[in-house]
C-alpha positions, 0 to 999 in steps of 0.5 A, spaced: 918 900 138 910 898 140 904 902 137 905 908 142 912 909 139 909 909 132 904 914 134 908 919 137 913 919 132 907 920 126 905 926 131 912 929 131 914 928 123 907 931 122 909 938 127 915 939 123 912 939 116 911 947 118 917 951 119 914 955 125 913 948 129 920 945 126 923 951 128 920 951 136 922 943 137 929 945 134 930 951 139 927 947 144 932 942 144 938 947 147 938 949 154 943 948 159 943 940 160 945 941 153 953 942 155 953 938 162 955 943 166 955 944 173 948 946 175 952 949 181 957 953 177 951 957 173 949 963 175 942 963 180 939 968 174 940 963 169 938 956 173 931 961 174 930 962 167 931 956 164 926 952 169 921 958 165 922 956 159 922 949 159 919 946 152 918 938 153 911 938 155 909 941 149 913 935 145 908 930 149 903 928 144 896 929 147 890 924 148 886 928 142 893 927 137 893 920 139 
């Protein structure tokens, strides 16, 4: 593990000593990916509102918290 690792594993365990933040990376965690399923066999509806609501970015640390 090098120092950027250590950071962003400091910054993540510092978001999730609040509930409500803790709480927003738990329910990020689950999408469709998930599962494995065939992204062809779900539904056009689905597939669209997934992509909106993709959470990984705001996991990202940013520069300021580094």
């Amino acid at each position: 593990m090098n120092s950027d690792d250590v950071a962003a594993t400091r910054i993540l365990a510092r978001k999730m000593l609040r509930k409500k933040a803790r709480n927003d990376i738990i329910d990020a965690s689950f999408n469709r990916f998930t599962r494995h399923e065939d992204p062809n066999t779900l539904p056009s509806w689905f597939a669209e509102d997934e992509a909106r609501h993709m959470f990984c970015d705001r996991l990202q640390p940013t520069k300021a918290e580094m």
